[in-house]
C-alpha positions in Angstrom: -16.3 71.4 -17.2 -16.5 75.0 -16.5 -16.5 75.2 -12.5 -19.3 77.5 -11.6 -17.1 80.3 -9.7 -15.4 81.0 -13.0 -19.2 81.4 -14.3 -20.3 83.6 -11.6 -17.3 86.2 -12.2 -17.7 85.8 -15.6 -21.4 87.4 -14.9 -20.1 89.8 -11.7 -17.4 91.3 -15.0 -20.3 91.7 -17.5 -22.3 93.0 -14.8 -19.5 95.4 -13.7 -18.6 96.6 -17.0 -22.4 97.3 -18.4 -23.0 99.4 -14.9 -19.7 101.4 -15.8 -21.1 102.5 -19.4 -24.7 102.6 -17.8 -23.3 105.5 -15.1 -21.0 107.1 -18.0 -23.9 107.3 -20.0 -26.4 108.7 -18.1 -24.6 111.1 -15.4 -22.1 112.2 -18.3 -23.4 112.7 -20.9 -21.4 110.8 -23.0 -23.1 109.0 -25.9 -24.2 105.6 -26.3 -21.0 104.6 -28.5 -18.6 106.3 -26.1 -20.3 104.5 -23.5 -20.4 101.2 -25.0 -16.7 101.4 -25.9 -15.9 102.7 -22.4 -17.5 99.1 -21.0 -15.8 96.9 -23.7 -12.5 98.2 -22.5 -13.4 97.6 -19.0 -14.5 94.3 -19.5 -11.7 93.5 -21.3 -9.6 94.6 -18.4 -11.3 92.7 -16.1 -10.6 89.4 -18.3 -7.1 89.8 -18.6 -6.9 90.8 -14.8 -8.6 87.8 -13.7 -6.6 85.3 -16.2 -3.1 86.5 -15.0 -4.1 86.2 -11.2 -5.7 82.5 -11.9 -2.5 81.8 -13.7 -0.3 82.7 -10.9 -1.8 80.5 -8.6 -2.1 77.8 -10.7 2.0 77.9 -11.0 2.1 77.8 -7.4 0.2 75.3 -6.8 1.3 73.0 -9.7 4.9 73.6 -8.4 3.7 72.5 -4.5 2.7 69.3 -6.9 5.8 69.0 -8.4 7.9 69.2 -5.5 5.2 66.5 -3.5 5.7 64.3 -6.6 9.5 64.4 -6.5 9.1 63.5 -3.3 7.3 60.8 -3.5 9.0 59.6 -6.4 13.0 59.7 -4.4 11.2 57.5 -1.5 9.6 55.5 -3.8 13.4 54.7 -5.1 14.7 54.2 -1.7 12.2 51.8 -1.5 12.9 49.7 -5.2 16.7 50.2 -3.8 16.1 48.4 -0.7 13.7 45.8 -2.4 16.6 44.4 -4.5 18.9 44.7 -1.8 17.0 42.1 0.3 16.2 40.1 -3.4 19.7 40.0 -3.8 20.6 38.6 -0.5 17.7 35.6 -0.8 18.7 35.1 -4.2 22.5 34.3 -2.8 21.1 32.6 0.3 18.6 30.2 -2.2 21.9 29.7 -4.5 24.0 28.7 -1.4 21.1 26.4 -0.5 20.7 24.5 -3.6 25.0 24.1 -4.1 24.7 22.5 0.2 22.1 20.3 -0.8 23.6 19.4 -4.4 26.6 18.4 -2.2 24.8 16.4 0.4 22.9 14.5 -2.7 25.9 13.6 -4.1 27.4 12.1 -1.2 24.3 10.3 -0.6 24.4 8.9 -3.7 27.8 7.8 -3.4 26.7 5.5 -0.3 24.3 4.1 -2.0 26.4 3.3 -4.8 28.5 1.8 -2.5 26.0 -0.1 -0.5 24.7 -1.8 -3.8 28.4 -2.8 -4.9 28.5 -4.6 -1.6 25.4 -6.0 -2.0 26.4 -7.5 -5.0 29.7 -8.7 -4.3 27.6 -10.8 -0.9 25.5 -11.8 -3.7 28.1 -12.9 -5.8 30.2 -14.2 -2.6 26.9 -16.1 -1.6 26.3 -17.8 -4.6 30.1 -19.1 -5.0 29.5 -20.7 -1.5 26.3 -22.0 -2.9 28.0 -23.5 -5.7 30.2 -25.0 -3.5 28.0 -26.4 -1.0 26.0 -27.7 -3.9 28.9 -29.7 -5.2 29.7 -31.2 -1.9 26.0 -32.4 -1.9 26.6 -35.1 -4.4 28.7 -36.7 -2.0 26.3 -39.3 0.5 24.8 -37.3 2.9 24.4 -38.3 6.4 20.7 -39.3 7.6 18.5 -36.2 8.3 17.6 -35.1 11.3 14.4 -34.0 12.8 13.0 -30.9 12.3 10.4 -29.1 14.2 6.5 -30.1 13.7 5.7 -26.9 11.4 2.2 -26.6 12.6 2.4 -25.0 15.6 2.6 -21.5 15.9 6.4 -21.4 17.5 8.1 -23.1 14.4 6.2 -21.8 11.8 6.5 -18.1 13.3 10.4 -18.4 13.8 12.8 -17.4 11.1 12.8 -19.7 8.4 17.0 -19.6 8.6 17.0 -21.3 11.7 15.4 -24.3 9.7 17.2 -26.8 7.2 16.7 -25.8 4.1 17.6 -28.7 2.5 14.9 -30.5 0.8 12.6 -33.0 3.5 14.2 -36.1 2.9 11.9 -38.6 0.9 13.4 -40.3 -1.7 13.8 -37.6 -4.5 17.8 -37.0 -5.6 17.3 -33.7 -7.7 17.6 -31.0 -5.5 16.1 -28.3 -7.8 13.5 -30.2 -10.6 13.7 -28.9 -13.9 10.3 -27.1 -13.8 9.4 -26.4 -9.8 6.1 -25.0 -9.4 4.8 -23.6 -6.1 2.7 -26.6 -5.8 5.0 -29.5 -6.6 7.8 -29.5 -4.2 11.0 -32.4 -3.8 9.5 -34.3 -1.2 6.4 -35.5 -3.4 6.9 -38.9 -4.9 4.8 -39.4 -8.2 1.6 -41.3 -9.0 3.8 -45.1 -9.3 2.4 -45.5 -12.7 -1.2 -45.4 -11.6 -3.8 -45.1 -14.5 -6.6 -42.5 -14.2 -9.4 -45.1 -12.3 -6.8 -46.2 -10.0 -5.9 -42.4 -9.3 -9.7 -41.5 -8.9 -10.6 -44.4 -6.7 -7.1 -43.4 -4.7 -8.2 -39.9 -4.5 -11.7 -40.9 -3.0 -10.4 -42.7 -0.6 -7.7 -39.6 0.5 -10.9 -37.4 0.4 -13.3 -39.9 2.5 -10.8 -40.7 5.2 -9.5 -37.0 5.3 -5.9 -38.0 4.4 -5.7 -34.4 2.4 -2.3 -32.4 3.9 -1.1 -28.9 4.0 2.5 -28.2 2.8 3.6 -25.0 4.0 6.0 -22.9 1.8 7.4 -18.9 3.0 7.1 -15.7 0.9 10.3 -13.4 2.2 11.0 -9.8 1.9 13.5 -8.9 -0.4 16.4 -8.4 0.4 15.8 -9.0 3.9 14.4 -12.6 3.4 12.1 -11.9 6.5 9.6 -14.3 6.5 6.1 -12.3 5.6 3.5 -14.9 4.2 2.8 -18.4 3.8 1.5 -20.4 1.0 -0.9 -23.9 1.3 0.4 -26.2 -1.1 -1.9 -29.3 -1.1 -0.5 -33.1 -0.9 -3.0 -36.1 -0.4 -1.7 -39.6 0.8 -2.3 -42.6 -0.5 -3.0 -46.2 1.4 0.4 -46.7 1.4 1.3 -43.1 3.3 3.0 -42.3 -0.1 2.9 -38.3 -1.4 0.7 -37.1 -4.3 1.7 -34.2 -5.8 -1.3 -31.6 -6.7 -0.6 -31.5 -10.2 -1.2 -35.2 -10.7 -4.5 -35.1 -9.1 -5.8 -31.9 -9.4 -7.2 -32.4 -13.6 -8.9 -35.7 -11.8 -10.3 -34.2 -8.9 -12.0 -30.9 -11.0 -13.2 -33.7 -13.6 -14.8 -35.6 -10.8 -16.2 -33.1 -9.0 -14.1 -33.5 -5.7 -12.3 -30.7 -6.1 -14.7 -28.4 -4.0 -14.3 -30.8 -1.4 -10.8 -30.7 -1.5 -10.8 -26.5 -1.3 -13.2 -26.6 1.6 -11.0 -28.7 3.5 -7.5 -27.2 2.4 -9.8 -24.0 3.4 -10.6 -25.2 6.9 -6.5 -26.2 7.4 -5.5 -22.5 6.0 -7.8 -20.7 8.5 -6.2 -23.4 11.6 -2.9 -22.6 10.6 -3.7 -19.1 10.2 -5.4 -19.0 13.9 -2.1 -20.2 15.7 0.2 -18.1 13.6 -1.4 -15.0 14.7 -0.8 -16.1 18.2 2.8 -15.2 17.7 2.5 -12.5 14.4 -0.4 -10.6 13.8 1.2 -9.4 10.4 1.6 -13.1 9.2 -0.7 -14.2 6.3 -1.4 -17.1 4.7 -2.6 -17.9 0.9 -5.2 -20.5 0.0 -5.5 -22.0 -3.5 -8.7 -21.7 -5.0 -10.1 -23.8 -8.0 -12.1 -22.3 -10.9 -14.8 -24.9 -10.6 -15.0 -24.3 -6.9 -15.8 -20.6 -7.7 -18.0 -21.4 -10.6 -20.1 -24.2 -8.2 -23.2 -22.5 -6.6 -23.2 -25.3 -3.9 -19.6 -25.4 -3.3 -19.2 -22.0 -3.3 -22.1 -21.5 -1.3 -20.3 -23.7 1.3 -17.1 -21.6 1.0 -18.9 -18.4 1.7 -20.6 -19.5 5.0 -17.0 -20.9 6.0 -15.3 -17.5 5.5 -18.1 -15.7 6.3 -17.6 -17.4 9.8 -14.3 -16.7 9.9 -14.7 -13.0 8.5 -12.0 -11.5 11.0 -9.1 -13.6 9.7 -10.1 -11.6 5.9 -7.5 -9.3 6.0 -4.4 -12.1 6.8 -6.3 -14.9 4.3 -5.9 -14.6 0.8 -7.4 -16.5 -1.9 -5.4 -17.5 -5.0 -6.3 -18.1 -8.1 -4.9 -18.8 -11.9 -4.4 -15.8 -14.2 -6.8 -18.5 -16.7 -9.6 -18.1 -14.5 -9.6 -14.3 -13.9 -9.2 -14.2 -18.0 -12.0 -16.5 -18.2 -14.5 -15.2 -15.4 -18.5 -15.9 -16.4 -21.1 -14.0 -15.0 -22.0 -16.0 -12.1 -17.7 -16.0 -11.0 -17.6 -12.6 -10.6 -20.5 -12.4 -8.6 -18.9 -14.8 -6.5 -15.7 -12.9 -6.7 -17.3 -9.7 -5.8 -19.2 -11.3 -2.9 -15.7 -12.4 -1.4 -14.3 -9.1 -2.1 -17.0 -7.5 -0.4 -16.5 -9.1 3.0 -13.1 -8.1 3.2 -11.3 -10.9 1.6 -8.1 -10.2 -0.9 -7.1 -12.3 -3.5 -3.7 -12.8 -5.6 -3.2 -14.5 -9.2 -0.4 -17.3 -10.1 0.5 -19.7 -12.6 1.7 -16.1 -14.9 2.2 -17.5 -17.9 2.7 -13.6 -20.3 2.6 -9.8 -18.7 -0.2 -8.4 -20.4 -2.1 -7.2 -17.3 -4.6 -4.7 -16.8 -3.5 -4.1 -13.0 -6.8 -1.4 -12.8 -9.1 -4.0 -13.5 -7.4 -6.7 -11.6 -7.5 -4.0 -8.4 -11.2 -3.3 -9.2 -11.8 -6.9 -8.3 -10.1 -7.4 -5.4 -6.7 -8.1 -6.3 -3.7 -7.4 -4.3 -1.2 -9.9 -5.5 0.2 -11.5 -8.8 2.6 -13.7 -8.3 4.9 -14.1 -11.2 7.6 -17.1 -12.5 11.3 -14.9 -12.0 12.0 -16.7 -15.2 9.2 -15.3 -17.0 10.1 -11.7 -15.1 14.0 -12.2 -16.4 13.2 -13.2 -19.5 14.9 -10.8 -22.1 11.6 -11.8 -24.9 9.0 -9.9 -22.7 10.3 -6.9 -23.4 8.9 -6.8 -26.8 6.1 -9.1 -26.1 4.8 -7.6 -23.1 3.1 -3.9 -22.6 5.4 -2.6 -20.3 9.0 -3.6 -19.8 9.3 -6.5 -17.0 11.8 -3.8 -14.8 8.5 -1.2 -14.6 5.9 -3.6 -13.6 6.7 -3.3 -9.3 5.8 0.1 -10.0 3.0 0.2 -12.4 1.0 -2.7 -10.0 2.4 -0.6 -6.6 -0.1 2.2 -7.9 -2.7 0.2 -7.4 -1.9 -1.1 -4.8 -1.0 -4.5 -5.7 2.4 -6.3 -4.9 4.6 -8.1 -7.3 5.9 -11.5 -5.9 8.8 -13.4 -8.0 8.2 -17.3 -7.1 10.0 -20.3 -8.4 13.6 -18.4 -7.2 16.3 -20.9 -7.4 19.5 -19.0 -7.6 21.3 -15.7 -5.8 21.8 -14.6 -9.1 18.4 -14.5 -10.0 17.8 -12.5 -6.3 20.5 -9.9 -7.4 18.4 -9.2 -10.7 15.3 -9.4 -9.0 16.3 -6.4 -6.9 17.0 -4.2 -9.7 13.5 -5.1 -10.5 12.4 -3.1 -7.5 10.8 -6.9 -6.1 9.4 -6.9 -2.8 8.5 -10.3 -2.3 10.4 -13.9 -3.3 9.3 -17.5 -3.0 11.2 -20.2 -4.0 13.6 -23.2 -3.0 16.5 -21.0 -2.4 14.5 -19.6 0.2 13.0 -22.8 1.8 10.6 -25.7 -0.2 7.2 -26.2 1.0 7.5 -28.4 4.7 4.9 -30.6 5.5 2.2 -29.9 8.1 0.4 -32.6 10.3 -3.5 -31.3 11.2 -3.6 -33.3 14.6 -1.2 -34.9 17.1 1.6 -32.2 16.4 3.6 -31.3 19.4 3.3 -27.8 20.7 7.2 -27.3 20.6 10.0 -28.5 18.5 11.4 -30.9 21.7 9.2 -33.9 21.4 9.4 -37.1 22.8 11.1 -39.7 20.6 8.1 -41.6 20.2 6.5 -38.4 18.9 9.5 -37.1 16.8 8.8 -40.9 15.2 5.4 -40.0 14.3 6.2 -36.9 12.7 9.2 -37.9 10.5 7.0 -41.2 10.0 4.8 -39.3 7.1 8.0 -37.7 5.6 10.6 -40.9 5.7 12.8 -38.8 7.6 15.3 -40.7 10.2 14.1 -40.2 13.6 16.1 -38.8 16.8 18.2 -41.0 18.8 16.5 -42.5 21.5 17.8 -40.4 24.4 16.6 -37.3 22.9 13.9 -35.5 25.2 11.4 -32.8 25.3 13.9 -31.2 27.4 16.5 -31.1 25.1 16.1 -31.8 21.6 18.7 -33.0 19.0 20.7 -30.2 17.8 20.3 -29.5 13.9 22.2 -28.8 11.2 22.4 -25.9 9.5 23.1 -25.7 6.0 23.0 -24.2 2.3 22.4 -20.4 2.6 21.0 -20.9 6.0 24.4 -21.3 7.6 25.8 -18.6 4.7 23.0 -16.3 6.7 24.1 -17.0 10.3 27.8 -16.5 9.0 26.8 -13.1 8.1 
């Protein structure tokens, strides 16, 4: 746009050159043509003046521009100059970075390569000596000594190496069964050819006279085998003191109805047990088998609740186990009950694996923080193919949410040294110790008991009893075998 001082001396030049051929015209004399010519030419004048004077200082003021803009522009160089100077020097400083830690990776690595060659070689070393040890088992073993009365809170809280780990000495001669389950240990003698009524009327009589008894077995840490939970394996006794395993009388008991009796009293031991373990660890827990019918029963269920609701405080150390069947096959009015447990606090944990397709979302949506899982079945080269995921990724995928794998029914070191590259936290087995028997009343507090009371407690078991001048003071020493002694060597 036209900036209005050029319009006002466009108007003072027209102006100027009309008065020049006005005055020429009239005080002159000269004619109106001369006049008018005179003015063009004056005008004209005027233009051309006023052009080369604006174009002179235009040129002096676009060169003050161009030297302020070359100005600007050598600092602004300085300035990229210095710019990738300093990008230069972090660059170097970010490359010697990454080479120091690239270095200090490596080493690292190295150690830990190293560590897990040694780990494997004690492994390896471990399970020779087993081997060994195991051989010189077949020869006639000396009569076992005592051992500690589980129950109370010193023996079961101490390290499970200090103990025997030989299996409690009833009359059993395998000392691994073909097919160990976590509920059917060594020291449990069979049936004795009993028929089903004989069985039932047996197991009514165990029931009525309270002769139902809690075999404890430990969950470890892997690799550190500390002692971190217990599991309630149940045994009843029969007129004659003789062991039941669960398995033989569990399919009677559900058909029968006793076996919500039976829960609520294995129940009422877990929480005991539970109480004077927490005396010594508070990070001790204990888990508590659970029947399907007993969650399914309204009036034996309803019982269970008020009991644990009671006992609400011990929720986070008590966990309820059940079969992977009956989470598959849960009816509407099981998980209500589940969710009703799972609202006051209680956690729960699935055995008796018997495939890996598991939904560990939906499992930790219900309350789930456990799935305990055969290491045969986790071993096993067929699940691979057969399973979702590959048995090596399943720690992980259930440690999302927030549910630990355990690997029971461990028998071997080799099947530990696996295990590990299975990222397994937890092990249970009889490599680690089998399930020892626990006595609800009349236990001594400590391991030195009189002899009299050492005789009661090995009574149950047919275990040899101390010599007779054995004290409270000073209690027979015991051996140590099997990887126990392997342990303390180390």
């Amino acid at each position: 746009m036209i900036r209005i001082s050029t319009i006002f001396i466009a108007i003072c030049m027209v102006l100027v050159a009309a008065s020049l051929g006005l005055v020429l015209y009239s005080v002159a004399g000269i004619s109106g043509t001369e006049s008018a010519i005179v003015a063009l030419t004056a005008l004209t004048f005027l233009i051309l003046y006023n052009a080369v004077s604006m174009r002179l200082r235009d040129r002096s003021d676009v060169g003050g521009q161009i030297a302020d803009l070359s100005r600007g522009t050598a600092d602004l160089a300085r300035q990229v100059a210095e710019f990738g100077r300093r990008l230069a020097a972090v660059e170097s400083r970010i490359a010697a970075s990454n080479s120091t830690n690239s270095d200090r990776i490596q080493s690292v690595i190295g150690e830990i390569n190293e560590l897990g060659g040694l780990v494997r070689q004690l492994a390896t070393t471990v399970a020779a000596h087993e081997d060994l040890l195991a051989g010189h088992a077949s020869a006639p073993a000396p009569a076992p000594v005592s051992r500690p009365e589980p129950e109370t809170p010193i023996d079961l809280a101490a390290p499970f190496e200090e103990k025997p780990l030989a299996p409690p000495p009833l009359p059993q001669p395998p000392l691994r069964p073909a097919s160990p389950t976590v509920q059917a240990a060594p020291p449990v003698q069979t049936a004795n050819g009993r028929n089903q009524t004989q069985l039932l009327a047996t197991l009514r009589n165990a029931v009525d006279e309270n002769r139902i008894d809690i075999f404890l077995q430990p969950m470890v840490t892997l690799p550190q085998r500390k002692v971190r939970f217990y599991e309630a394996v149940t045994r009843l006794r029969d007129e004659r003191d003789q062991l039941i395993a669960a398995e033989e009388f569990i399919s009677i008991a559900e058909a029968s109805g006793l076996i919500g009796r039976i829960d609520n009293m294995v129940m009422l031991r877990c929480v005991q047990v539970l109480r004077r373990l927490m005396v010594r660890n508070k990070d001790v827990g204990v888990f508590c088998n659970v029947a399907a019918s007993t969650l399914g029963n309204s009036t034996t269920f309803a019982q269970c609740l008020d009991f644990l609701e009671a006992n609400r405080a011990l929720a986070p150390s008590l966990v309820l186990e059940f079969k992977q069947s009956t989470f598959r096959n849960l009816g509407p009015a099981e998980t209500e009950n589940l969710a009703a447990l799972a609202q006051r606090g209680f956690r729960f944990s699935i055995d008796h694996v018997t495939d890996l397709r598991i939904e560990p979302r939906e499992l930790a949506d219900r309350g789930v923080r456990f799935i305990k899982v055969p290491a045969a079945l986790l071993l096993d080269p067929k699940q691979a193919s057969t399973s979702d995921i590959h048995p090596s990724d399943l720690s992980d995928l259930l440690g999302r949410f927030g549910i630990d794998l355990i690997a029971e029914r461990i028998e071997g070191e080799r099947a530990v040294v696996d295990l590990l590259d299975y990222d397994v936290r937890f092990g249970q087995g009889f490599l680690f110790a089998p399930p020892r028997p626990l006595r609800p009343e009349g236990a001594s507090a400590t391991g030195g008991a009189s002899p009299n009371q050492a005789q009661d407690i090995q009574g149950s078991n047919g275990s040899a009893t101390p010599s007779s001048g054995a004290t409270s003071s000073a209690p027979p020493p015991q051996r140590i075998t099997g990887n126990a002694a392997l342990a303390r060597r180390i």
